[in-house]
C-alpha positions as a Markdown table, in Angstrom:
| # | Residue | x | y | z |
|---|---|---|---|---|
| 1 | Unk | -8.6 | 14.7 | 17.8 |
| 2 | Unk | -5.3 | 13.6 | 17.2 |
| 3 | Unk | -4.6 | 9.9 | 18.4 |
| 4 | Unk | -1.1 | 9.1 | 16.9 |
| 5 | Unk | 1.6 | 9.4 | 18.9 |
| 6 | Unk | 4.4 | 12.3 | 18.6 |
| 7 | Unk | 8.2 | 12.3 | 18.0 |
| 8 | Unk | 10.0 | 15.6 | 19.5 |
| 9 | Unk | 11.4 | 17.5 | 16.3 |
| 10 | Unk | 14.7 | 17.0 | 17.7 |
| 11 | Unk | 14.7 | 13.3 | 17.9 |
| 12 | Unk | 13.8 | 12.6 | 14.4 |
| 13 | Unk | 15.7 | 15.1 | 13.2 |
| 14 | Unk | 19.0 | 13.6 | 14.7 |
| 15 | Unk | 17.5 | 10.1 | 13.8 |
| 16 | Unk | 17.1 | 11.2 | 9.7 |
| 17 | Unk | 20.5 | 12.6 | 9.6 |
| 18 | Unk | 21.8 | 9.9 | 11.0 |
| 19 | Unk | 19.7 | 7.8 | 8.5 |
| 20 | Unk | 21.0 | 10.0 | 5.8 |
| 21 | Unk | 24.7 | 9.4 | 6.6 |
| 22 | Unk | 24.3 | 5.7 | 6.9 |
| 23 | Unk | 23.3 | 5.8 | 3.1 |
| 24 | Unk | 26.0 | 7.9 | 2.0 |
| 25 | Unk | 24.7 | 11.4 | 2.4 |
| 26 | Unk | 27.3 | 13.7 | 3.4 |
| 27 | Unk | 26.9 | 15.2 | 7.1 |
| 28 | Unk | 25.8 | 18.5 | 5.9 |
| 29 | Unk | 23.4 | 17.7 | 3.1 |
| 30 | Unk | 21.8 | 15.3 | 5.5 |
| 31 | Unk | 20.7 | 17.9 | 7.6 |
| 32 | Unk | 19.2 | 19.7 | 4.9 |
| 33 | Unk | 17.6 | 17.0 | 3.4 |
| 34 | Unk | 15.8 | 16.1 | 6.9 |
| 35 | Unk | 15.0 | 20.0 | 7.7 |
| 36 | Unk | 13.2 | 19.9 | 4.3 |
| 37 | Unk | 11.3 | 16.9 | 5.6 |
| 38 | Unk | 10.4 | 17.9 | 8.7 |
| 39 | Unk | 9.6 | 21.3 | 7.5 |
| 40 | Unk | 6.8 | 19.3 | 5.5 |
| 41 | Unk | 5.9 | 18.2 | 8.5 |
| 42 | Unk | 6.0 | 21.5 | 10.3 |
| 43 | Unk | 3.4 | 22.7 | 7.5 |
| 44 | Unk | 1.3 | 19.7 | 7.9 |
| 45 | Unk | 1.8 | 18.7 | 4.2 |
| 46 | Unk | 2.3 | 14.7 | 5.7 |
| 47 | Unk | 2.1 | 13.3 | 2.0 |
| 48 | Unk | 5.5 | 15.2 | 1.7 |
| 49 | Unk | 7.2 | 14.4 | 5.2 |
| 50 | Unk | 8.5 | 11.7 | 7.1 |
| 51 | Unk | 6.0 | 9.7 | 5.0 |
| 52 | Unk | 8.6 | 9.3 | 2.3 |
| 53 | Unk | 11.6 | 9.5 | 4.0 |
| 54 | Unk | 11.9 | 5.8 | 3.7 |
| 55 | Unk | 10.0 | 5.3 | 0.3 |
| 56 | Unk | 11.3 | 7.8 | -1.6 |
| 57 | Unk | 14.9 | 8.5 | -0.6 |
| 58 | Unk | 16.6 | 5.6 | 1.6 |
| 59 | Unk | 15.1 | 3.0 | -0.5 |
| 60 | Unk | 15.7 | 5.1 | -3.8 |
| 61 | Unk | 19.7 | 5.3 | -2.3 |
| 62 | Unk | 19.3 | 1.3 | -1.9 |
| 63 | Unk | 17.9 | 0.9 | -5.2 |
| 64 | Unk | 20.8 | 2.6 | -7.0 |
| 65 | Unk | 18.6 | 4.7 | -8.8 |
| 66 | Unk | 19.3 | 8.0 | -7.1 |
| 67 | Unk | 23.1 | 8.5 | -5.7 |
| 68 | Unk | 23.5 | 9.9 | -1.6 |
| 69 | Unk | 26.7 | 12.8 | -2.8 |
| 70 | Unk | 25.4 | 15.1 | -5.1 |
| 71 | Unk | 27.9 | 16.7 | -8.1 |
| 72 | Unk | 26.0 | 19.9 | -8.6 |
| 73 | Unk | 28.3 | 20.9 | -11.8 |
| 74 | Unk | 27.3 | 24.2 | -13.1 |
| 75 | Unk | 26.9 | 24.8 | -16.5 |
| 76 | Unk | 26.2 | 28.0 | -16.7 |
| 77 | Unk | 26.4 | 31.1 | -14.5 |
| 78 | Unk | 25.5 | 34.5 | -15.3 |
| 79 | Unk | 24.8 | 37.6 | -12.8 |
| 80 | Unk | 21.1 | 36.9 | -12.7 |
| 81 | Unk | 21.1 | 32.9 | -14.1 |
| 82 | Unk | 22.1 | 29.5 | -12.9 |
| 83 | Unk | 22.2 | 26.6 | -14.9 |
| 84 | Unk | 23.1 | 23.0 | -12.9 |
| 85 | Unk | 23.4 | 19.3 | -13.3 |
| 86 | Unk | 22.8 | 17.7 | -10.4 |
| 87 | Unk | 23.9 | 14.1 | -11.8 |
| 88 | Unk | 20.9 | 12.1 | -10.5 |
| 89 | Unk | 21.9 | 13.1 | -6.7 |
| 90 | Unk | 20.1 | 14.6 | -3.6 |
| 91 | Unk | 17.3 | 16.8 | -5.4 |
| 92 | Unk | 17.4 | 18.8 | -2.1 |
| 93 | Unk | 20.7 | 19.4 | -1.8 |
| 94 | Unk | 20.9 | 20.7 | -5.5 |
| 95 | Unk | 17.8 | 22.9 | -4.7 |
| 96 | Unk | 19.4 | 24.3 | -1.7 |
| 97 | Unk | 22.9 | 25.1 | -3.9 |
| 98 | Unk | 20.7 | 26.5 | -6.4 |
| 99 | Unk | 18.2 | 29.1 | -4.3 |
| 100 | Unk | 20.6 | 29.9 | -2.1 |
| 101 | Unk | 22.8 | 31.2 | -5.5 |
| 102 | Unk | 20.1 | 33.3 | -7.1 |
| 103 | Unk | 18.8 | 34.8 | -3.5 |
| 104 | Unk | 22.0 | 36.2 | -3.6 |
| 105 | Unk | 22.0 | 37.5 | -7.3 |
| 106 | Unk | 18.4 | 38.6 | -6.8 |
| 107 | Unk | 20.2 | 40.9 | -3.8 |
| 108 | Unk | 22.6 | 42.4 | -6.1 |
| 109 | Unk | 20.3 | 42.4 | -9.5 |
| 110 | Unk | 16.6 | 42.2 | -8.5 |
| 111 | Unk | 15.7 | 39.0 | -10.1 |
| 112 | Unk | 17.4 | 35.6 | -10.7 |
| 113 | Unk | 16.3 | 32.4 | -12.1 |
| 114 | Unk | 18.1 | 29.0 | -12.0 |
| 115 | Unk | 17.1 | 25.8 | -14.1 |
| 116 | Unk | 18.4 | 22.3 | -12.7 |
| 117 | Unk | 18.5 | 19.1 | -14.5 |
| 118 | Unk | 19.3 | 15.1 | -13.9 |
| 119 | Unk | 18.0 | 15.7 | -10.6 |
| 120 | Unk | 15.4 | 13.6 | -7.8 |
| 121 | Unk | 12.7 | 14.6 | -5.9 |
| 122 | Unk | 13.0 | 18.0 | -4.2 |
| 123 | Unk | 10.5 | 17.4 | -1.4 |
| 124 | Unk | 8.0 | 20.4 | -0.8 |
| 125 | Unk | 7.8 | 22.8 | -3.6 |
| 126 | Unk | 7.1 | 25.5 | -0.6 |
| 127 | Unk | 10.1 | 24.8 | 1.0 |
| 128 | Unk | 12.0 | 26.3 | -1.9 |
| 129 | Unk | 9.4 | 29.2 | -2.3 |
| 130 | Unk | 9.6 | 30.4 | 1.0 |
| 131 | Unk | 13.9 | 30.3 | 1.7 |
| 132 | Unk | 13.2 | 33.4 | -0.6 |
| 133 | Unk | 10.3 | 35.2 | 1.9 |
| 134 | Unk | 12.8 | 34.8 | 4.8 |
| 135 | Unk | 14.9 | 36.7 | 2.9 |
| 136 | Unk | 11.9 | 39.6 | 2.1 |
| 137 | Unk | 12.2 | 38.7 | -1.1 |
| 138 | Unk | 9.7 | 36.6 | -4.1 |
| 139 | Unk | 10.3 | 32.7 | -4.6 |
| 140 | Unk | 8.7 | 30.7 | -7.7 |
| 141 | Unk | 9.5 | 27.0 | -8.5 |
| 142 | Unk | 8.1 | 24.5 | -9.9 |
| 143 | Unk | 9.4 | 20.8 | -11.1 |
| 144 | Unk | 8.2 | 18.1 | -13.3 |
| 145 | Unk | 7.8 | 14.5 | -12.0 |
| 146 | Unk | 6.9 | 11.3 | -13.3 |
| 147 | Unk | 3.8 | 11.0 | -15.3 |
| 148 | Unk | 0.5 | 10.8 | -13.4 |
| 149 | Unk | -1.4 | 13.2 | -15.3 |
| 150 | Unk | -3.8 | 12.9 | -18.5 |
| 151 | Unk | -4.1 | 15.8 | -20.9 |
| 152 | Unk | -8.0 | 17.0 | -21.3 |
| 153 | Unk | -9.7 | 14.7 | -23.5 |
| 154 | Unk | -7.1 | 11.9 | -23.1 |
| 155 | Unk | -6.6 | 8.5 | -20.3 |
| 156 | Unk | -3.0 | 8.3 | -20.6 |
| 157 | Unk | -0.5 | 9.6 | -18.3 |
| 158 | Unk | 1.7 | 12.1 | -19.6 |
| 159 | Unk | 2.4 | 14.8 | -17.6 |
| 160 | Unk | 3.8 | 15.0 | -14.1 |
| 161 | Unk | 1.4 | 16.2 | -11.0 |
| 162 | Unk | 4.0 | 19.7 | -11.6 |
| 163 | Unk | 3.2 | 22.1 | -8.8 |
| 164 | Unk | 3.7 | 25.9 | -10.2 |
| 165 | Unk | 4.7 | 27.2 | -6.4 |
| 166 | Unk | 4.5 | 31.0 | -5.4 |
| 167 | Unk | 5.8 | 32.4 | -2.2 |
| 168 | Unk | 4.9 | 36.3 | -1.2 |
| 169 | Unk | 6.5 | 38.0 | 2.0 |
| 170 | Unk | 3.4 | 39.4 | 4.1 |
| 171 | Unk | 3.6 | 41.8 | 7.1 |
| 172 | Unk | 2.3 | 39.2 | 9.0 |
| 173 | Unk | 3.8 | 36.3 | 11.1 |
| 174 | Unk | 3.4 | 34.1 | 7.9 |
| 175 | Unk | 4.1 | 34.4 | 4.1 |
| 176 | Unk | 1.2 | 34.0 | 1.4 |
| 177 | Unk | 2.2 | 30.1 | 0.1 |
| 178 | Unk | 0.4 | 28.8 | -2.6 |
| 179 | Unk | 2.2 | 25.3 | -2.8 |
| 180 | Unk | 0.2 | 22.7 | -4.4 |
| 181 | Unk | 0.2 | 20.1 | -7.9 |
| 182 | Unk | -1.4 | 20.7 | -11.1 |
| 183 | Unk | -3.2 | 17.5 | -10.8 |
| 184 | Unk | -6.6 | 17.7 | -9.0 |
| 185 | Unk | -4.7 | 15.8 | -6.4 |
| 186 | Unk | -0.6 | 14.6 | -6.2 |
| 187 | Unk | 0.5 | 11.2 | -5.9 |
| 188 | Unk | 1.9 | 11.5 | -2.4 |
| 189 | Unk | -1.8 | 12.0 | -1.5 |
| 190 | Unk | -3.1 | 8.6 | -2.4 |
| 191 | Unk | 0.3 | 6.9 | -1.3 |
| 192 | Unk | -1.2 | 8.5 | 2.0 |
| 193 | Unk | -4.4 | 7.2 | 1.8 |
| 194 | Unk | -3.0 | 4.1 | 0.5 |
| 195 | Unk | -0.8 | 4.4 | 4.3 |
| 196 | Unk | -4.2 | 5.3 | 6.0 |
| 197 | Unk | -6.2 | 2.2 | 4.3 |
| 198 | Unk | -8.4 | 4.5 | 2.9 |
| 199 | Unk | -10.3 | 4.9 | -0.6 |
| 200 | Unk | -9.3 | 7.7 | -3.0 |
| 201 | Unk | -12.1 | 9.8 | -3.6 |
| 202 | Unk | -14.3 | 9.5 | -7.2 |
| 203 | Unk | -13.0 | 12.0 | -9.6 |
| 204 | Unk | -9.5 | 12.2 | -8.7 |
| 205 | Unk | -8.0 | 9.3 | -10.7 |
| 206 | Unk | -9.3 | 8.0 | -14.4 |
| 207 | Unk | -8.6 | 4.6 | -16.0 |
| 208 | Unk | -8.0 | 3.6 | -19.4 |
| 209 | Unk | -11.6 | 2.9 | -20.1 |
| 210 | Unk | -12.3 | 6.6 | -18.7 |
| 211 | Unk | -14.2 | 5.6 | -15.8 |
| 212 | Unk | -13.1 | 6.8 | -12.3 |
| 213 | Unk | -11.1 | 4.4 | -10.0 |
| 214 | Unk | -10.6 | 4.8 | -5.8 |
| 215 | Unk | -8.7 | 2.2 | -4.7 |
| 216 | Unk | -5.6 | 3.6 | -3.3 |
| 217 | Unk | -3.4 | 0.2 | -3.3 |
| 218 | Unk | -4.5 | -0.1 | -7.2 |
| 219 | Unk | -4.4 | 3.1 | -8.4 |
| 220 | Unk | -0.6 | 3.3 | -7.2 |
| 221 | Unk | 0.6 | -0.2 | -9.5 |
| 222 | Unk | -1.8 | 1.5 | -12.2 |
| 223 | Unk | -0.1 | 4.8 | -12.4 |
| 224 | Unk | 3.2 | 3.3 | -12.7 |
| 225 | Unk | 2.0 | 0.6 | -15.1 |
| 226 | Unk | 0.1 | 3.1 | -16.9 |
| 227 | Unk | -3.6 | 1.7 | -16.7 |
| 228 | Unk | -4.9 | 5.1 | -14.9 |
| 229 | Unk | -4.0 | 8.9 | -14.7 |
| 230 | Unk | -4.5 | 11.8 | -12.1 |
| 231 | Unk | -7.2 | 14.1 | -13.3 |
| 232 | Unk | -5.7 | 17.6 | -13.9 |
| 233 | Unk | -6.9 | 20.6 | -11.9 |
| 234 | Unk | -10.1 | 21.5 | -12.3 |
| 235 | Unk | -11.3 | 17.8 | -13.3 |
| 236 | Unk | -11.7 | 15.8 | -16.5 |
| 237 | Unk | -12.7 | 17.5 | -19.7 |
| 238 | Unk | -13.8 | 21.2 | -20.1 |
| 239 | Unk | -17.3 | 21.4 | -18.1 |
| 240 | Unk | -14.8 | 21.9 | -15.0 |
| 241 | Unk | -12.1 | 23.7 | -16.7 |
| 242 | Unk | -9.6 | 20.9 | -16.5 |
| 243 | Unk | -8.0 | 22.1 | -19.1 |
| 244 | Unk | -6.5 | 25.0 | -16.6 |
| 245 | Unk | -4.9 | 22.7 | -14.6 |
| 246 | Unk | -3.7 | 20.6 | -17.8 |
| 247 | Unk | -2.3 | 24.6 | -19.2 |
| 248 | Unk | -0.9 | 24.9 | -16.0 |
| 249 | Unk | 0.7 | 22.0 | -16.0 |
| 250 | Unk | 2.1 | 22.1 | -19.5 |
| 251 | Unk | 3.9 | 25.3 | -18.6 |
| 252 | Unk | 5.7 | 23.4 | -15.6 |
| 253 | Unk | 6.6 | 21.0 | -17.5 |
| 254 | Unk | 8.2 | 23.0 | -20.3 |
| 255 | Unk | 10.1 | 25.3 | -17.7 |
| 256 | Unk | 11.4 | 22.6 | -15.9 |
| 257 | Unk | 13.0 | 20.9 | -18.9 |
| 258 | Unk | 13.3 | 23.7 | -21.7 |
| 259 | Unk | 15.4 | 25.8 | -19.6 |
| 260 | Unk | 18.5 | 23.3 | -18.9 |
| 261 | Unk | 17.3 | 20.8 | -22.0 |
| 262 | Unk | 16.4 | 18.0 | -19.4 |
| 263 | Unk | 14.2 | 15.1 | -19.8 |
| 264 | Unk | 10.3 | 15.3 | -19.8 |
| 265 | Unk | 7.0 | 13.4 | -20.2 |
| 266 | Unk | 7.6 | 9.8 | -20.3 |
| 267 | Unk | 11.3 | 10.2 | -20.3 |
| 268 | Unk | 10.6 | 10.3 | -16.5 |
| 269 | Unk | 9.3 | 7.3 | -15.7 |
| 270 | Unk | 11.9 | 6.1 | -13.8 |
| 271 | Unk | 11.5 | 2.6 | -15.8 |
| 272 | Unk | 14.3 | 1.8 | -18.9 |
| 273 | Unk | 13.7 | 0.2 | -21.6 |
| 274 | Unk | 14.1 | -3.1 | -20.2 |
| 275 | Unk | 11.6 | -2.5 | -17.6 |
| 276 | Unk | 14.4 | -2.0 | -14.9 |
| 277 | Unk | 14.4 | 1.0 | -12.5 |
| 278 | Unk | 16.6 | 4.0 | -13.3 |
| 279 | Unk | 17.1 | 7.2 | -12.4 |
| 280 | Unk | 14.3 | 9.5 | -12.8 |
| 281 | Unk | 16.3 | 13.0 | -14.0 |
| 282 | Unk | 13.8 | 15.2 | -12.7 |
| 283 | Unk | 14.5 | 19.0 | -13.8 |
| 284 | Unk | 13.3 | 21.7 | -11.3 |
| 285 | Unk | 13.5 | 25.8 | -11.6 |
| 286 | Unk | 13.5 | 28.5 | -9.4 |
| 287 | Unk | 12.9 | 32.6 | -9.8 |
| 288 | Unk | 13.6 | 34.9 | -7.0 |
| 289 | Unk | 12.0 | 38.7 | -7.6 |
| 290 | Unk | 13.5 | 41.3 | -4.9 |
| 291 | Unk | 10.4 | 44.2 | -3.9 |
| 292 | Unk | 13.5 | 46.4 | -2.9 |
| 293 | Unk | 13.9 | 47.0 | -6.5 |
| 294 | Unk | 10.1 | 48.1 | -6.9 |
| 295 | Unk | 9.0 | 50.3 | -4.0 |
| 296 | Unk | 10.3 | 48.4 | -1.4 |
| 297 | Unk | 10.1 | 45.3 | 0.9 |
| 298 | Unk | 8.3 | 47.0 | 4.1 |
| 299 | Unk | 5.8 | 48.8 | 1.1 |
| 300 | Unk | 5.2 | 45.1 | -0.8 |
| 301 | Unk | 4.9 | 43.1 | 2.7 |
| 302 | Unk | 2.0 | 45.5 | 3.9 |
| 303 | Unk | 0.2 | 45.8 | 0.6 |
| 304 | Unk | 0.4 | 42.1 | 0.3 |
| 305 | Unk | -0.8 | 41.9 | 3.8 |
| 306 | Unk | -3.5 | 44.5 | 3.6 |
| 307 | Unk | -5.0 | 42.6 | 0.8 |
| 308 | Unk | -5.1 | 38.8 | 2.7 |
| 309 | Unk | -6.6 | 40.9 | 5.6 |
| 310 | Unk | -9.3 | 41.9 | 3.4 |
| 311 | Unk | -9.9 | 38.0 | 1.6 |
| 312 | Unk | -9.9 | 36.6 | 5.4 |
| 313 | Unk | -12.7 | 39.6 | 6.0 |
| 314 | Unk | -14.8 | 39.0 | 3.7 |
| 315 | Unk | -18.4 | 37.6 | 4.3 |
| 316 | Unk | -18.5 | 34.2 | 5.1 |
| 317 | Unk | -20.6 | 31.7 | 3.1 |
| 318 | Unk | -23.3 | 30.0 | 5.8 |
| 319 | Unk | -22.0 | 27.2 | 7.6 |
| 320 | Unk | -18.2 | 28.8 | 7.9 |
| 321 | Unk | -17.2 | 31.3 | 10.0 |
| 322 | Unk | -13.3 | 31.5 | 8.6 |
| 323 | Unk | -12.0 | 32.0 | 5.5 |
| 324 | Unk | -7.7 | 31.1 | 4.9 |
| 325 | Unk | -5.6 | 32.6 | 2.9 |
| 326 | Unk | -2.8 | 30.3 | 1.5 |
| 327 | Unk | -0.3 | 29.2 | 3.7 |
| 328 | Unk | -2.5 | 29.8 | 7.3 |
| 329 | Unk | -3.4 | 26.9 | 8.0 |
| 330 | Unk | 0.3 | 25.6 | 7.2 |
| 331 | Unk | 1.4 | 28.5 | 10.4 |
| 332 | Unk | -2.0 | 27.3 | 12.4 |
| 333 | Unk | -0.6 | 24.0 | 12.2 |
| 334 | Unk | 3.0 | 24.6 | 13.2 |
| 335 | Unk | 2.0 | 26.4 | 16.4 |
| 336 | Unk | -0.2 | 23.4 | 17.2 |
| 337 | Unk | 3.1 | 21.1 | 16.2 |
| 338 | Unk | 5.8 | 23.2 | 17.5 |
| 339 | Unk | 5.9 | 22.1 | 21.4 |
| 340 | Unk | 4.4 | 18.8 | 20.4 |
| 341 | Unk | 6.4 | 17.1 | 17.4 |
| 342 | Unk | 5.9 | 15.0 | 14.4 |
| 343 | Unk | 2.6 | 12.6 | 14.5 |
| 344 | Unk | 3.9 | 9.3 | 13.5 |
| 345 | Unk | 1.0 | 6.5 | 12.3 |
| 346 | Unk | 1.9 | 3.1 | 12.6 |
| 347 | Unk | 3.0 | 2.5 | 8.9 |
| 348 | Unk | 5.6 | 4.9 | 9.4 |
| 349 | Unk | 6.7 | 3.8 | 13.0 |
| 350 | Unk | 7.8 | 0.6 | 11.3 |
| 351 | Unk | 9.3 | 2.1 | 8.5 |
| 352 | Unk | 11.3 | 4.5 | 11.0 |
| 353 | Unk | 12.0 | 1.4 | 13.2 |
| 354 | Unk | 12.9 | -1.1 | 10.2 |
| 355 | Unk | 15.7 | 1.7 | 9.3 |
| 356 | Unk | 17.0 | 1.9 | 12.4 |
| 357 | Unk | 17.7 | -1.8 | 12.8 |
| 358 | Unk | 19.2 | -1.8 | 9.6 |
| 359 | Unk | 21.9 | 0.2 | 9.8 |
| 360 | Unk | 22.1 | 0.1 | 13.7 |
| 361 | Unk | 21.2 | 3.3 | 15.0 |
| 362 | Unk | 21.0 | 4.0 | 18.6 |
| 363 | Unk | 17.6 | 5.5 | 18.9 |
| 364 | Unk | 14.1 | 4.4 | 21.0 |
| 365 | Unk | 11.2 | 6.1 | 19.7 |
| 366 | Unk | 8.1 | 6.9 | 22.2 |
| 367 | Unk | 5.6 | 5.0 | 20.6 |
| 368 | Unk | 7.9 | 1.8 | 21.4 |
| 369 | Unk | 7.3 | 1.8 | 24.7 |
């Protein structure tokens, strides 16, 4: 049972924009950059939500390391390609730019692609993924990150937790959304459970000496400092086929910087070399495939939703009496949201509060009173 309060959608919607445009963000990348917030939200996915809107993108503004007005220069533009620099600003705002390009080319040519580099975090992978379903088309991305991930066999952290992202159009009142990391867990998780005051589970997280490590508070300072790494997908070593997730990985990582020659592996650590905080250049890419250029979108949205009928179908293993396909329990969780709002723990409240008094804003949020 749920025991946090909630905030309406449209009050801390309002409030984030108006957050956003305190900072610097421009009125109308504001908006996008709190819809792609709240949309995590809306999905559930709180490691990716109003979480980090302090965290991760006032703070980052404050910091100097990421800049509110993004100068999404294009450096290359063909009928089915896109190539940007977004010049260390609003990853969202350059990922909007960007998939809102090749959607277009994809409705002209079939299939577009765009790379993006010098750019910050993007927020939810699926957000990106799925602007293509609404228009009944395919959306892939993927982005690399700062490193949290040891290669199989190794303790240091090298890659970023990468998520490959794939978004199908269904015939059903929800797209098939496969939006998760390459790591056997991200980082926003344990910054979560950090928030929550909870333990990391065993097996998620390796230290230098190879041993497993569950403090959340630690296991935060030790990623950035180095001393530990996220497992990658599948666990440590080959007996669990972590070396799918480290594959899996790799190939994010290489797309993501190959395509625009970006930075990658520790070149994103967000740390120079004199130990001070820069920017982190993430690079980020997109594909868009149209089904109208197959056999159609009606013929690929009932195919698609004939054959997650017949997963959800299936027998059930004792003790469940559901089975999900990707991206359900994202929809479940949006009806259960939609009337209701955003759940806001205390962590958050202050953060949400401490921003507001900073630069302010006239807002009162319901759990104040």
């Amino acid at each position: 049972m749920e025991t946090r309060p909630y905030v309406s959608w449209e009050l801390i919607g309002a409030f984030m924009k108006d957050a956003f445009q305190a900072v610097g963000v421009p009125e109308q990348d504001a908006a996008i950059c709190a819809d792609v917030l709240m949309e995590s939200d809306r999905r559930g996915i709180e490691s990716h939500g109003c979480n980090r809107f302090k965290p991760i993108y006032i703070d980052r503004i404050n910091a100097g390391i990421q800049k509110p007005v993004t100068d999404f220069e294009i450096l290359k533009d063909t009928p089915t390609t896109l190539v940007a620099d977004a010049h260390d600003g609003m990853g969202m705002v350059a990922s909007h730019k960007a998939m809102t390009a090749i959607i277009e080319k994809a409705k002209t040519y079939g299939m577009a692609a765009a790379a993006i580099r010098n750019s910050t975090h993007y927020g939810i992978a699926g957000y990106w993924a799925t602007m293509a379903t609404k228009a009944g088309m395919i959306g892939i991305t993927g982005t690399n990150a700062r490193p949290s991930i040891a290669p199989t066999f190794g303790v240091e952290n090298m890659l970023g937790t990468n998520p490959l992202t794939i978004a199908l159009p269904t015939d059903e009142p929800f797209p098939f959304c496969i939006d998760c990391a390459t790591s056997i867990t991200q980082r926003g998780k344990i910054e979560y459970f950090a928030r929550s005051g909870k333990d990391t589970p065993a097996g998620m997280v390796i230290g230098r000496d190879g041993t497993a490590k569950t403090d959340s508070e630690e296991i935060l300072v030790d990623l950035t400092t180095g001393k530990a790494a996220l497992a990658p997908l599948g666990g440590i070593g080959e007996e669990l086929a972590g070396y799918k997730g480290y594959g899996y990985a790799t190939v994010v990582e290489i797309l993501s910087a190959a395509l625009q020659m970006g930075s990658f592996l520790k070149m994103l650590s967000g740390v120079g070399p004199d130990g001070a905080k820069q920017p982190y250049h993430l690079g980020h890419f997109f594909i868009v495939v149209n089904p109208a250029f197959f056999l159609g979108e009606e013929a690929f949205k009932k195919t698609a939703g004939d054959i997650l009928r017949a997963l959800r179908a299936s027998e059930k293993a004792p003790g469940h009496d559901r089975i999900y396909t990707a991206g359900e329990k994202e929809y479940l969780t949006w009806l259960e949201r939609k009337d209701k709002g955003v759940p806001m723990g205390e962590a958050v409240q202050k953060e949400f509060i401490a921003v507001r008094d900073k630069y302010h804003l006239p807002y009162k949020f319901p759990f104040e009173e």
